[in-house]
C-alpha positions as CSV (number, residue, x, y, z in Angstrom):
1,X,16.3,-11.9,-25.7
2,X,13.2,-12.4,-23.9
3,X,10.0,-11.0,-24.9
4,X,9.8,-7.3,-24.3
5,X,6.4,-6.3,-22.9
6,X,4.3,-3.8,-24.3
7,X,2.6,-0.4,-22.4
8,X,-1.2,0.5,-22.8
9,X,-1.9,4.3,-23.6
10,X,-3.9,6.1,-26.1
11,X,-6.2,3.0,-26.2
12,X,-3.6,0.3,-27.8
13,X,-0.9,-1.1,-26.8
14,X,2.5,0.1,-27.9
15,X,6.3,-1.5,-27.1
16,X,9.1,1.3,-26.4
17,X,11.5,1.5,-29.0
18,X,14.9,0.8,-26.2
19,X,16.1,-2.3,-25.8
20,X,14.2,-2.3,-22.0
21,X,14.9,-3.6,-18.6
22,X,15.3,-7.2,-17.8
23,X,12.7,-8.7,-14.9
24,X,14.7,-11.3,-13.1
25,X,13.5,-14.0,-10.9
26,X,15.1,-13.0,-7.9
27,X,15.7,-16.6,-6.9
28,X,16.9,-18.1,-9.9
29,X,18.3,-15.5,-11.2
30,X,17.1,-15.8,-14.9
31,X,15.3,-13.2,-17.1
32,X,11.5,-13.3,-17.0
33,X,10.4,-10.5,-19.8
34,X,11.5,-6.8,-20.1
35,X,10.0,-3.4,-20.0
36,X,10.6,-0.4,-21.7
37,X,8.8,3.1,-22.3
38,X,11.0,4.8,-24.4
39,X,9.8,7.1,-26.9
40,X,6.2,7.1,-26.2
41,X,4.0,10.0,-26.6
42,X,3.6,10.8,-23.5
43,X,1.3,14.5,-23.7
44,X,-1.1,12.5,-26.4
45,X,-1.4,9.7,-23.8
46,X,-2.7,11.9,-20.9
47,X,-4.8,13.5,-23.4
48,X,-6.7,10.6,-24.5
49,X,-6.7,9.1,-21.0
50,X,-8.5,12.8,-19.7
51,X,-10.3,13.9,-22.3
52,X,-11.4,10.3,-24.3
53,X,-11.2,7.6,-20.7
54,X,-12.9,10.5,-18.5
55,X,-15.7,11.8,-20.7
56,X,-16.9,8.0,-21.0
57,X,-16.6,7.1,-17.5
58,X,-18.5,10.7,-16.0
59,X,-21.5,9.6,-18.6
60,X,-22.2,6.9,-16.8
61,X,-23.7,7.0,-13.1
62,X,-22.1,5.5,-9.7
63,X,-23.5,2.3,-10.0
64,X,-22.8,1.8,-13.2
65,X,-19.2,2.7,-12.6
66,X,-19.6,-0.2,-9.9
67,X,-20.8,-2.4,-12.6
68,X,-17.4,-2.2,-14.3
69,X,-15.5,-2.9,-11.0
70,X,-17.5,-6.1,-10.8
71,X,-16.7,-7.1,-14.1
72,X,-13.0,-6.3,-13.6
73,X,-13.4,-8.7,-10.3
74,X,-14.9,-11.7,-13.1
75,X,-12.0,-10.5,-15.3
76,X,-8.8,-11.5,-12.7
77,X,-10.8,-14.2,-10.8
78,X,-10.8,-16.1,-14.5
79,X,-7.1,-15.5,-14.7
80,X,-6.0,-15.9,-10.7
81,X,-4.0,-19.2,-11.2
82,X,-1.5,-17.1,-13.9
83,X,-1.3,-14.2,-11.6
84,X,0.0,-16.9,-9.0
85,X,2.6,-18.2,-11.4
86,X,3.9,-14.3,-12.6
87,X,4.1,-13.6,-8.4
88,X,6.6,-16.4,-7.5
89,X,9.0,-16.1,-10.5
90,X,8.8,-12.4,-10.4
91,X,8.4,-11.3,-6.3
92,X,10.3,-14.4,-5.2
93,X,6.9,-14.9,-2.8
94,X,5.3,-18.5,-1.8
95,X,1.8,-18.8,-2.0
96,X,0.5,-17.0,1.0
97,X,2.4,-14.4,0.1
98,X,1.2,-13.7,-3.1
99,X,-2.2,-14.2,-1.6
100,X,-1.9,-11.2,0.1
101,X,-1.4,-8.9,-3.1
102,X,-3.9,-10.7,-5.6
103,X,-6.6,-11.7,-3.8
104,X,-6.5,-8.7,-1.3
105,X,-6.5,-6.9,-4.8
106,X,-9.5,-8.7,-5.8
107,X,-11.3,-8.4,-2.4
108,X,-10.8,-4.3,-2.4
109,X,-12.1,-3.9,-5.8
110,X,-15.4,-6.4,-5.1
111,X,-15.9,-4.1,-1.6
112,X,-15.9,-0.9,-3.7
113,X,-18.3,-2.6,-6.3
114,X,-20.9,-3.0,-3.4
115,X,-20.3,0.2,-1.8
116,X,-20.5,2.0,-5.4
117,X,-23.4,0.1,-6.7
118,X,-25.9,1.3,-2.9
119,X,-24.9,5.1,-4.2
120,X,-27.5,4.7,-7.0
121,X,-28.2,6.0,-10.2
122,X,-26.7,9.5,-9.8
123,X,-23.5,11.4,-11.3
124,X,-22.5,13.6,-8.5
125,X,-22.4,13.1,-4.5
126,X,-23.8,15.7,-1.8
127,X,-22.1,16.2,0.8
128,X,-24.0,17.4,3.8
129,X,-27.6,19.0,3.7
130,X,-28.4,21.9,2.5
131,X,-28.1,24.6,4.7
132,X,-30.2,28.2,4.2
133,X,-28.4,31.5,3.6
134,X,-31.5,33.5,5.1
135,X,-34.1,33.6,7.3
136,X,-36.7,32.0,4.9
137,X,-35.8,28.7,3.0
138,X,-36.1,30.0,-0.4
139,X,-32.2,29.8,-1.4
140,X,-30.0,27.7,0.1
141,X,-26.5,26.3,-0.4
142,X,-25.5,22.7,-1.1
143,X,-22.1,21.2,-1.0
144,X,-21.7,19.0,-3.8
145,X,-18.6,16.1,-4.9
146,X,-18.2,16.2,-8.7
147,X,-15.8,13.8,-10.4
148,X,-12.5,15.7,-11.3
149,X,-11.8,16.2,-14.9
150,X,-8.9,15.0,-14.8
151,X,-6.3,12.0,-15.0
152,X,-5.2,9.8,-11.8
153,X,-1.4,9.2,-12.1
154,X,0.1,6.3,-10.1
155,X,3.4,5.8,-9.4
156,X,3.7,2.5,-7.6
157,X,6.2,0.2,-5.2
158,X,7.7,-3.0,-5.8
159,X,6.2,-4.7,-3.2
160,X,2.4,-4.9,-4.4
161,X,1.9,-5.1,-8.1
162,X,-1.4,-6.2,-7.9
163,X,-3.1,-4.5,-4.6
164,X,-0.9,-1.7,-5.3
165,X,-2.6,-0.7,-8.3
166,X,-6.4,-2.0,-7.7
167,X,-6.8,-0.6,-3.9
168,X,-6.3,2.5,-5.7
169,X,-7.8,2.2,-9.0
170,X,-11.3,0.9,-7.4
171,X,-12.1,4.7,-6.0
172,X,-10.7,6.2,-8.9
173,X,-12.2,4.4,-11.2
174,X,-15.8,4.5,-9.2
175,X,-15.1,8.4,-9.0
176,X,-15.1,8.6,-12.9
177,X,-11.5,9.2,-13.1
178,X,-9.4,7.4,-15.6
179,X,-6.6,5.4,-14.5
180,X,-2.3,6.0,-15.5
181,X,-0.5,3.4,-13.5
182,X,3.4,3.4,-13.7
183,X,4.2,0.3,-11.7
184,X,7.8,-0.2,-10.3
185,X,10.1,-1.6,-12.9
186,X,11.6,-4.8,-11.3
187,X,7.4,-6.2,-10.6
188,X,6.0,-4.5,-13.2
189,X,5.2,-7.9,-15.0
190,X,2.1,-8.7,-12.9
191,X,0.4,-5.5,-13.2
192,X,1.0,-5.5,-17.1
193,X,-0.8,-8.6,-17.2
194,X,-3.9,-7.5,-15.3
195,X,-4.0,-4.5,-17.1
196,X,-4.0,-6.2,-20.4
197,X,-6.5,-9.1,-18.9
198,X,-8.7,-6.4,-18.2
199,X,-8.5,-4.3,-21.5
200,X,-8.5,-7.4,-23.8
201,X,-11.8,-8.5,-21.8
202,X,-13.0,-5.0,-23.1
203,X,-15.1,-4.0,-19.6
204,X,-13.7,-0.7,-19.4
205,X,-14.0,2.1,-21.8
206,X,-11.2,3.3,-24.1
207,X,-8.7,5.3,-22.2
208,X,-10.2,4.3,-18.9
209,X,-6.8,2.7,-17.7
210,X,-3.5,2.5,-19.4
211,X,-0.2,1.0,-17.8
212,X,3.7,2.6,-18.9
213,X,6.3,-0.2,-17.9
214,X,9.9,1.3,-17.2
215,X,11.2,4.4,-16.7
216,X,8.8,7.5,-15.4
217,X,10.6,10.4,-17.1
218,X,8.6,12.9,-18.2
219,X,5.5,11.2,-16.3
220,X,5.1,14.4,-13.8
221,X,5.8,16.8,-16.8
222,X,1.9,15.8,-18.0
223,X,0.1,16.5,-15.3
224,X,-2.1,19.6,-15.3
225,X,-4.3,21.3,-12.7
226,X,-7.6,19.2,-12.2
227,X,-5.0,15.9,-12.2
228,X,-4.1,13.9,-9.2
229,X,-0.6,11.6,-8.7
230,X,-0.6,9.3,-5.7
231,X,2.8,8.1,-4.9
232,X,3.8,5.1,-3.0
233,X,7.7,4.6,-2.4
234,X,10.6,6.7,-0.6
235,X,10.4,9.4,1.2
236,X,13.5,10.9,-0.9
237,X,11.1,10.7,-4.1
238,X,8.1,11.5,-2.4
239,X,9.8,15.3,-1.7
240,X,11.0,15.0,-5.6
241,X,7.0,14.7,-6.2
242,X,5.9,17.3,-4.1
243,X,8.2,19.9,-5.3
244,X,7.7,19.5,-8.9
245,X,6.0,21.9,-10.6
246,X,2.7,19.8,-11.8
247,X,2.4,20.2,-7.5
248,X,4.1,23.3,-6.6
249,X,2.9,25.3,-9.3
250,X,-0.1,23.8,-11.2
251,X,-1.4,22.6,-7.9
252,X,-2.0,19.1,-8.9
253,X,-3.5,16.8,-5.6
254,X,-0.8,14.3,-4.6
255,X,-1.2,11.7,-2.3
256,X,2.0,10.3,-1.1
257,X,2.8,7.2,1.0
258,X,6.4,6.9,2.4
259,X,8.4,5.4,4.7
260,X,6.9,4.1,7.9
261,X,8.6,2.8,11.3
262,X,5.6,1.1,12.9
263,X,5.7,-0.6,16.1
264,X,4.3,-2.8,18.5
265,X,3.2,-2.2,21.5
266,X,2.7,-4.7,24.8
267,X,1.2,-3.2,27.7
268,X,2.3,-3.4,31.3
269,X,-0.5,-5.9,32.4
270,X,0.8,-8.4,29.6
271,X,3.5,-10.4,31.3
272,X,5.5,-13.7,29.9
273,X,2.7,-16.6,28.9
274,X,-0.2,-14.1,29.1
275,X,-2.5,-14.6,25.8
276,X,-1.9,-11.0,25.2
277,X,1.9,-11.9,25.1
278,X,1.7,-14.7,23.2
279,X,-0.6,-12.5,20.4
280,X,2.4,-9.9,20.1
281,X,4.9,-13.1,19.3
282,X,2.8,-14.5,16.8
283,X,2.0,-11.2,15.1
284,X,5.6,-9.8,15.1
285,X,6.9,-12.7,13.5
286,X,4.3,-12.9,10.4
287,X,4.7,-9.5,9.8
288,X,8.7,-9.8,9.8
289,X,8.2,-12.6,7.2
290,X,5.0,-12.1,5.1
291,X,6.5,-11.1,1.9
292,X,10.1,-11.2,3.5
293,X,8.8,-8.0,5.3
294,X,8.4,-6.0,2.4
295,X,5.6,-4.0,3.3
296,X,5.1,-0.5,4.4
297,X,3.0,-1.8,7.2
298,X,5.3,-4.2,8.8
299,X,6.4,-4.2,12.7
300,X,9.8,-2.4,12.7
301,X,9.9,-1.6,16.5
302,X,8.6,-3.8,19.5
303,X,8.2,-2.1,22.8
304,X,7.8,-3.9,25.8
305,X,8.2,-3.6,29.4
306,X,11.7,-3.5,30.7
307,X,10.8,-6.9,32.8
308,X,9.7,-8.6,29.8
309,X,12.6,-7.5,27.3
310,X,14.7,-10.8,27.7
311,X,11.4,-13.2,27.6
312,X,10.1,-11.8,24.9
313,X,13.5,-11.7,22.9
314,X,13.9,-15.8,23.7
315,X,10.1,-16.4,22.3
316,X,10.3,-14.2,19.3
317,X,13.9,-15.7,18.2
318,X,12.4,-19.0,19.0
319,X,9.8,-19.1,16.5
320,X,12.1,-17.2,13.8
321,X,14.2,-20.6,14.2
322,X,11.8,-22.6,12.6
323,X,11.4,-20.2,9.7
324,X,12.7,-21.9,6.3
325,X,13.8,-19.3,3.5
326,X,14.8,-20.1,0.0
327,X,12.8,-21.3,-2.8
328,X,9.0,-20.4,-3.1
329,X,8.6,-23.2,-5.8
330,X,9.0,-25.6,-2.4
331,X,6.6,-26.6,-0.4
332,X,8.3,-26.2,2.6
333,X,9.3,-23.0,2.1
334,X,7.8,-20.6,4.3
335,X,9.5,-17.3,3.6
336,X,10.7,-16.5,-0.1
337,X,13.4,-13.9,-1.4
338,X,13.2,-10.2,-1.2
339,X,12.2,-8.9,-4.8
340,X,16.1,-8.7,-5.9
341,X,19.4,-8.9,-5.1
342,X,19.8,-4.8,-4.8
343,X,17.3,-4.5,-2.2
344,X,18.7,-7.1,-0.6
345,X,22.2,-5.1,-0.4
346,X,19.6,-2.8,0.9
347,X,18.8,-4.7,3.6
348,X,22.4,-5.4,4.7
349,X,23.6,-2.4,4.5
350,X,20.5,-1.0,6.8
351,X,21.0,-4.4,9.2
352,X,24.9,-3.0,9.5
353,X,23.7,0.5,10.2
354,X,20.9,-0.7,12.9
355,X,23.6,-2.6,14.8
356,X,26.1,0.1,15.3
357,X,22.9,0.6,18.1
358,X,21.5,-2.9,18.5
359,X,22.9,-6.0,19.4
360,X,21.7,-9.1,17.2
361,X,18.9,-10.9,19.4
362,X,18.3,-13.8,16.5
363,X,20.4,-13.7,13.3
364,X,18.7,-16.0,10.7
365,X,20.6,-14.5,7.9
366,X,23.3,-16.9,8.1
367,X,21.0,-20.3,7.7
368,X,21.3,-22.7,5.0
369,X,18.3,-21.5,2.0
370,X,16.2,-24.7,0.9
371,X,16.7,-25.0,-2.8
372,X,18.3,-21.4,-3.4
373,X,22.0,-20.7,-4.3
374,X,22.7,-17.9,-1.7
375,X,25.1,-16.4,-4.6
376,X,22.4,-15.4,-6.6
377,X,19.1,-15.5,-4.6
378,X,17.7,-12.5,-3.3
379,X,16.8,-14.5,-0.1
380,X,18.0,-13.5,3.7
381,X,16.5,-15.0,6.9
382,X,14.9,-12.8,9.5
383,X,17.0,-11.0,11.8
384,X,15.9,-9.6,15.2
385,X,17.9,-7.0,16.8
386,X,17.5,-5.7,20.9
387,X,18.1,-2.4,22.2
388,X,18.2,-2.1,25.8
389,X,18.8,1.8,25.8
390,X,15.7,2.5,23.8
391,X,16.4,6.0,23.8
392,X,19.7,6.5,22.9
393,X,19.3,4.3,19.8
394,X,18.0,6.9,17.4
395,X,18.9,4.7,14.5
396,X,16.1,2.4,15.3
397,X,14.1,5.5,15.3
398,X,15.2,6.3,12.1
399,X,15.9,4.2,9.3
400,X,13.6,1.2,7.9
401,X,15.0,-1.6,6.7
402,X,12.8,-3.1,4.0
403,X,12.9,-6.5,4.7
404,X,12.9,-9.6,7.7
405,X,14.3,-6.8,10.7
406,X,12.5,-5.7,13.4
407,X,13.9,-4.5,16.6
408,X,12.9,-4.6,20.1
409,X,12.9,-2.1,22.5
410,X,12.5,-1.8,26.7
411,X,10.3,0.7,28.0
412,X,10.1,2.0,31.6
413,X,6.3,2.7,31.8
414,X,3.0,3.3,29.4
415,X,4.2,7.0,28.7
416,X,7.5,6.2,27.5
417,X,6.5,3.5,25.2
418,X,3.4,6.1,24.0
419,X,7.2,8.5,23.2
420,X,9.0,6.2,21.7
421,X,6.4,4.8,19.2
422,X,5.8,8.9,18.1
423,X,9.6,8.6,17.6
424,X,8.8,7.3,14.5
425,X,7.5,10.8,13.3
426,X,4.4,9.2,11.9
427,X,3.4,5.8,10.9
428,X,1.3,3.7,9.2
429,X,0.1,1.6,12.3
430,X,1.1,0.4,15.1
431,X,-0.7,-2.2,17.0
432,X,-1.4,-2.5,21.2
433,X,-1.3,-5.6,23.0
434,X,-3.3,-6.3,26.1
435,X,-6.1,-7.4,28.1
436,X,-7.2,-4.0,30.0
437,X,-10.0,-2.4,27.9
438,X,-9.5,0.7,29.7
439,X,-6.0,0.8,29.0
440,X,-6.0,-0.2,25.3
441,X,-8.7,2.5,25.0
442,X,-6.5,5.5,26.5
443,X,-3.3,4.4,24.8
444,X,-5.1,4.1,21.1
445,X,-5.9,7.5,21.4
446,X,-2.6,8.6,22.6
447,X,-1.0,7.3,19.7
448,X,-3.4,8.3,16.8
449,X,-2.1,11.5,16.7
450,X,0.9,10.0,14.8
451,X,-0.7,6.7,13.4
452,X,-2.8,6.3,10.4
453,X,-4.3,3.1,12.1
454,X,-4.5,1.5,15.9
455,X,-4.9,-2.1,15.7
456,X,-6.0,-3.2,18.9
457,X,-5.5,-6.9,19.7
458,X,-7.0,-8.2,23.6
459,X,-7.3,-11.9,24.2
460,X,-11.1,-11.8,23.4
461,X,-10.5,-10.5,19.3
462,X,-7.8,-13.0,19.0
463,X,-9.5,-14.9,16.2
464,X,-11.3,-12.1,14.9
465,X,-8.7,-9.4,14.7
466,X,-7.6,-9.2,10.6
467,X,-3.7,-8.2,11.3
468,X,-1.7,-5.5,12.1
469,X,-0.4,-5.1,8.5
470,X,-3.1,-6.4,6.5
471,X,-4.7,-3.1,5.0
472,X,-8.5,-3.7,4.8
473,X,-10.2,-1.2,2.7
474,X,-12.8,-0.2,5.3
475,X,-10.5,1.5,7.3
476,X,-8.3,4.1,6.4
477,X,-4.7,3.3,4.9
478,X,-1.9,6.3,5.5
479,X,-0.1,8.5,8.1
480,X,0.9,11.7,8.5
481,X,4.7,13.0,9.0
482,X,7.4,10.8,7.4
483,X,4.7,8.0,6.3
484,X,3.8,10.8,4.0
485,X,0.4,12.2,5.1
486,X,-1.8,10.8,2.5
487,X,-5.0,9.0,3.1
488,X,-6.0,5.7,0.8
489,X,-9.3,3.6,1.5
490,X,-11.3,4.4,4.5
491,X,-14.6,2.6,2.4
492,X,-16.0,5.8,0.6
493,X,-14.0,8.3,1.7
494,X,-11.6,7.0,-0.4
495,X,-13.5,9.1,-3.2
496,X,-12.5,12.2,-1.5
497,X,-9.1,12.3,-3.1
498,X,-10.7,12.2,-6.7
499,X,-13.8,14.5,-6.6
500,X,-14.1,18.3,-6.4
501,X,-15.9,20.0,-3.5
502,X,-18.4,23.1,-4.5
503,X,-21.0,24.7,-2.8
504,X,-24.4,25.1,-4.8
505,X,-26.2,28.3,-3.9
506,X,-29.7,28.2,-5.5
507,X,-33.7,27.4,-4.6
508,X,-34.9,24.3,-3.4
509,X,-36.0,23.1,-6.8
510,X,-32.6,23.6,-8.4
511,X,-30.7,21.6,-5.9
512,X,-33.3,19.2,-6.3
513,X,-32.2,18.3,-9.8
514,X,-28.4,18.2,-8.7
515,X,-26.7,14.9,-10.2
516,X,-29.4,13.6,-11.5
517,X,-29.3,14.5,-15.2
């Protein structure tokens, strides 16, 4: 049996006492480790992570706090190349891929250092000035951000072991909020190994951050009123979270993200050969094969011009053809496997449901894999699908498919493209495609309403632009509706989410001393 990995709580490591869950490399097949949480004491863990992690971390000041995120960025720089290794036997992912997750993670966590370090040598945040509550300025009210006093819960997704935890752990951390991070089961390897990389390096304090591998029983059961949970996964769970007691009852903050349908959008002026058409291509096939499409920001619907449908089909499927799937250990290899063989059942199963409404435009999921057994492999080629009655397909408006699928979509003018992308009853991003300023302007603001994030790509950001799916941490990751409604990043509003808001009333002098001590 292969070596059964241990979870971090109550400051030392402990194995479950089950026999665990097996991590399988989802292209060869073969066990990697197991995980296992079983009879773990779960109440004494939060304890010690809220009481014993939070004291130590709200003694020290902001940019102290950054200090440690610094040192966690020293910590997984030294230890990148092993990351690497866990990424393509455990996520099926070639290097690009991975590079997305790792050193994204690292690159979040380094921002948050700088940003945390400029808010000084203080242990509480004001927001706003202060305002008087008279006519004479002898007592006045100040609204003030203290650190909650209580434990950060994160439940995470399979697609981003290492960003998934770090792009949220930064704030928290930074805040003065200790750190539980349940990562999902079938990854949970590489975010075991950072976590225990950072604790053996001893950077944080005791209780600080902790890691359960395996099942999340009983995880919810622990939280109490002044703790948060931040959720990313399902939009089925995320209602299981939000109606649980510890939320419902105890009011503890959630932040969920769910499902997300984003789309692309061309404009009108953006015809066949244009730079602006040519960006769309380009962008819509990396995001349908960066990490096989496993991401929550990934293009699921392209809309463009009724006039353009069958060009745009023919250049998309075009550049899909020369995508080679299989084996991430091969350099040639440009697209690995989904993360295993049940989501890729998944994905079938939502490809057969999409094309009861869409007709296939490109099917790679029938081409030979380089250096892959298609009998076990978790790998599929990308598939487009086309639906010329854009409104009548509500499937496409519906259901995500977690994986290489996107479909395209005709629209008759700028307003029903602007409908059909809020069709996806809120999203993560989508991105517009064109060259009229004045148009791209009007058209972003139409669709925030229903968007966490515009990205806007004209001809003259073409180099510049960072992706529609790559989630920087100065802008804000999250969407309202179905994509949840939470609200990640955003630089330091980020810290929102773990601070408590209170107004100050008192004299001039008194405010003067707050956060200082």
């Amino acid at each position: 049996m292969t070596e059964l990995i241990p979870n971090h709580v109550g400051g030392r490591w402990q194995a479950g006492s089950g026999a665990g869950t097996a991590l399988v490399d989802p292209v060869l097949g073969t066990e990697l480790a197991r995980v296992d949480a079983t009879g773990l004491d779960l109440p004494a863990a939060f304890r010690f992570a809220r009481d014993t992690g939070g004291a130590a971390l709200r003694a020290l000041t902001y940019r102290q706090r950054a200090g440690l995120l610094a040192a966690i960025v020293k910590v997984l720089q030294a230890n990148r190349d092993a990351y690497y290794e866990i990424a393509t036997a455990n996520s099926g992912t070639v290097k690009n891929d991975s590079a997305v997750d790792i050193d994204g993670a690292i690159f979040t966590l380094g921002q948050y250092a700088k940003w945390g370090d400029a808010l000084g040598d203080v242990r509480a945040l004001r927001d706003g000035d202060a305002v008087k509550l008279g006519k004479e300025p002898v007592f006045l009210s100040q609204h003030l951000q203290v650190p909650m006093r209580g434990v950060a819960l994160f439940i995470n997704a399979f697609n981003f072991p290492s960003w998934g935890l770090w792009e949220k752990a930064a704030p928290a951390l930074l805040s003065g909020v200790p750190v539980i991070v349940k990562p999902a089961t079938s990854t949970a390897w590489l975010t075991q190994r950072m976590v225990r990389d950072v604790v053996e390096a001893g950077v944080l304090p005791a209780g600080a951050l902790s890691v359960i591998c395996g099942s999340s029983a009983g995880l919810m059961d622990q939280l109490q009123p002044f703790d948060v949970v931040s959720f990313t996964g399902s939009a089925e769970t995320g209602a299981v979270i939000r109606s649980h007691p510890a939320v419902a009852q105890r009011s503890a903050r959630v932040n969920i993200e769910a499902d997300s349908l984003n789309s692309a959008l061309l404009l009108p002026d953006a015809g066949p050969g244009s730079e602006a058409f040519n960006l769309l291509v380009r962008e819509v096939v990396r995001e349908m094969t960066v990490k096989s499409g496993q991401k929550c920001t990934a293009i699921r619907r392209i809309l463009v011009p009724t006039a353009v449908y069958d060009a745009a089909a023919e250049a998309i499927g075009a550049k899909l053809a020369g995508v080679t799937v299989g084996n991430p250990r091969n350099d040639s290899v440009r697209m690995g496997s989904l993360v295993s063989r049940a989501q890729l059942v998944a994905v079938r199963e939502g490809l057969a449901a999409l094309q009861a409404q869409a007709e296939v435009l490109h099917d790679g999921s029938a081409k030979a894999l380089v250096d892959a057994d298609p009998a076990i492999a978790a790998c599929i080629g990308p598939v487009l699908l086309g639906a010329r009655d854009a409104d009548a397909a509500d499937r496409v408006h519906d259901i995500e498919v977690f994986g290489p699928v996107a479909t395209l979509l005709p629209y008759r003018d700028l307003a029903h493209a602007v409908a059909l992308a809020h069709r996806g009853q809120g999203s993560l991003v989508t991105s517009l495609y064109g060259a009229d300023d004045a148009a791209l302007g009007q058209a972003a603001v139409q669709l925030a309403a229903s968007h966490g994030r515009v990205h806007v790509i004209s001809p003259e950001v073409a180099q510049a632009q960072t992706g529609h799916g790559n989630v920087m941490p100065m802008s804000m990751h999250g969407g309202p509706g179905r994509a949840g409604g939470g609200a990640e990043l955003g630089g330091l509003r980020a810290l929102d989410f773990y601070h408590r808001k209170s107004a100050v009333q008192a004299s001039p002098a008194v405010l003067a001393q707050l956060g200082i001590q």
